[in-house]
C-alpha positions, 0 to 999 in steps of 0.5 A, a space after each residue: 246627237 244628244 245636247 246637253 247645256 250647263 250653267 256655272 255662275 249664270 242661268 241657261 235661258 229657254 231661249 239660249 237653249 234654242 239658240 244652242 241647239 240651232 246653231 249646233 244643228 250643222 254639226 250634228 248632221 255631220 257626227 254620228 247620231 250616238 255622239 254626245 256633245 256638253 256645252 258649259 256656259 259660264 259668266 267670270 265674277 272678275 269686273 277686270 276681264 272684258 270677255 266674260 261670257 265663256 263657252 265651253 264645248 266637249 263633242 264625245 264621239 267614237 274614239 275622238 273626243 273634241 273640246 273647244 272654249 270660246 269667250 266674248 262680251 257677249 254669251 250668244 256671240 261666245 256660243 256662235 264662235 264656239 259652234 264655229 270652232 267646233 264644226 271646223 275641227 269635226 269638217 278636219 277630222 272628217 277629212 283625215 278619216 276619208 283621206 286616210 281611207 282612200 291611201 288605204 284602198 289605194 295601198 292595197 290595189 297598189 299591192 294586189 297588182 304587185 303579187 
C-alpha cells in the first residue's frame, strides 16, 4: 500500500511520518499492495475550537474508496483514532465481500442440485 501524508497549515515531521506509517501498518496487511492511501494533517487557526488537530484519510482501493476524518487536541492522538476508523471500515468491507461470496457459492450449489 502506497502512503502519502500532506500538511495544511502544519508541518509533517519525520517523526509523525513514521508515526503514520506504523500505525497504518495493520491495515495495509489487510488491503491490496496496489491501494493507495492520502493522509491530510491540518491544524485550525480558530483559537475557539478545542480539537484542532484534524486528520483526514482517503484509502483508494479497487472499486471502493474509504474516507474517515478524525480530530483531537492533540495530532498523534487524532492520527491514532483516524488508523482506528480507518481498519474498522476496511475489517466490514472485508467481511461484506466474503459473506457475499459464500451466498454466491451457496446459490449456486443450491441450484446445481435443483437442475
Amino acid at each position: 500500500m502506497r502512503i502519502e501524508v500532506r500538511g495544511r497549515n502544519t508541518e509533517v515531521t519525520p517523526e509523525l511520518e513514521d508515526a503514520i506509517r506504523k500505525r497504518f501498518k495493520r491495515v495495509a496487511k489487510q488491503v491490496s499492495a496496489l491501494a493507495t492511501l492520502d493522509v491530510e494533517l491540518c491544524e485550525e487557526k480558530n483559537p475557539r475550537i478545542a480539537d484542532k488537530f484534524v486528520a483526514e484519510a482517503t484509502l483508494r482501493l479497487k472499486g471502493k474508496t474509504i474516507r474517515a476524518k478524525e480530530a483531537s487536541p492533540e495530532m498523534l492522538a487524532a492520527v491514532h483514532e483516524l488508523a482506528d476508523d480507518v481498519r474498522r471500515q476496511v475489517k466490514k468491507d472485508r467481511e461484506l465481500r466474503r459473506h457475499r461470496t459464500e451466498s454466491r457459492r451457496f446459490s449456486a450449489r443450491l441450484r446445481g442440485r435443483e437442475a
